[in-house]
N, C-alpha and C positions, 0 to 999 in steps of 0.2 A: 480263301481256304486257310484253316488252321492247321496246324500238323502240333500233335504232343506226345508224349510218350510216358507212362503207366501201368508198373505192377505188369512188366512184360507184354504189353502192349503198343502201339505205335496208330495214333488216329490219324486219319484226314478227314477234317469237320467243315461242312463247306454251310447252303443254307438249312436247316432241319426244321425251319417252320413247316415245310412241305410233308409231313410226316402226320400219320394219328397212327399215332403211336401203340395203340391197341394189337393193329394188325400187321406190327412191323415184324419182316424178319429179313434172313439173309442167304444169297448165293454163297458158298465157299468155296475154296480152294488150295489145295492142299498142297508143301513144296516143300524143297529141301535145303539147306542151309546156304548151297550154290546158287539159290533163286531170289538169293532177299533183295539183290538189287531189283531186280526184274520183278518182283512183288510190289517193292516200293513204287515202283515208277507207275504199275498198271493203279494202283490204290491214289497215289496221286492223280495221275492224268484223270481218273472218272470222273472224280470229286471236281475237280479244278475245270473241269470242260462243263459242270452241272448235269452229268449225265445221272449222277447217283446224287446223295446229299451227304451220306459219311458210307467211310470202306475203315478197315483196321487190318492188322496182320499184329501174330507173333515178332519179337524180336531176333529171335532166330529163327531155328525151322518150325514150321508148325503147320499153321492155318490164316488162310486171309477170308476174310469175311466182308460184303457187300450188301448194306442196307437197304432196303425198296419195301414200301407197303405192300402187305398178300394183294391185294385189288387193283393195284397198279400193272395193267396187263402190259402198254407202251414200255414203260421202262423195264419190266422183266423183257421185254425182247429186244430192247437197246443193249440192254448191260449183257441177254447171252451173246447177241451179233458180236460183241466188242470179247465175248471168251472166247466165240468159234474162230476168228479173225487172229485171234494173239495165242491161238494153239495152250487156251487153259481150260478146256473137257477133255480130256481121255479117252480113247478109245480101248475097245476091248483088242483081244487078237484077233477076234475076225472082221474086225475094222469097222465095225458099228459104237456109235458114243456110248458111253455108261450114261445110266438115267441118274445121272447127278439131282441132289433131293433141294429144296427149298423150306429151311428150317424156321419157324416161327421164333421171335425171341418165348412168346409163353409155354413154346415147350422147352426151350434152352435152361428157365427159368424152373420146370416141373422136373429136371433134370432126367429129359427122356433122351436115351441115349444106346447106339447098341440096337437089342431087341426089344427096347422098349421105345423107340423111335419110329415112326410113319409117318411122313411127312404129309403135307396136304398138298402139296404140288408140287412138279418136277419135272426134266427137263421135258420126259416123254409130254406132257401135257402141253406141249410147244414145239417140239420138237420130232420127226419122224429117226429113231434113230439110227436105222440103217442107213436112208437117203441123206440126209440132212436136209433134208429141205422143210419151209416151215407151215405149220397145221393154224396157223392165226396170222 
């Protein structure tokens, strides 16, 4: 694994031949300047176990973000096991998870964001989220 840092960025690049890149996007995760150890470690361990093949985060608070092909169904359900397990989905107040979205890079790139964001997959689609238990 690689680890570098970049125009407020911070990678962990492990193998990305595993990619086409077309259909790449990413799970993210949102935190706060008291979580960056705890960001780094979860963005390392992925990469470094080959669960994912690159993750990234802000250098301060921001956003972590976890690469996986849209078609990659096995790994979308390793990498969310490994969110529900380290307590990074959120729940609402009445204790059901937020449908946390699964963002394409071609729309990251079409700078759809906001109201002009719909993702094409998310957690519901894997996830039941009252129960938690899983629909694949």
């Amino acid at each position: 694994m690689k680890i570098h840092q970049r125009a407020g960025w911070i990678y962990y690049v492990g193998n990305v031949d595993q990619f086409k890149f077309d259909d790449m996007g990413k799970w993210m995760y949102f935190f706060k300047p008291e979580q960056l150890d705890f960001v780094s470690e979860k963005c390392a361990y992925v990469v470094e176990k080959g669960l994912i093949a690159e993750a990234k985060h802000t250098d301060k608070s921001g956003v972590a973000c976890f690469y996986i092909d849209f078609d990659d169904k096995e790994t979308h359900k390793k990498l969310l096991n490994y969110f529900l397990a380290n307590d990074m989905i959120p729940k609402t107040k009445v204790g059901i998870y937020n449908n946390i979205p699964f963002k394409l890079d071609s729309q990251t790139l079409a700078k759809e964001y906001g109201k002009n964001f719909t993702p094409k997959l998310s957690l519901e689609d894997f996830l039941d989220l009252s129960t938690g238990q899983w629909k694949v």
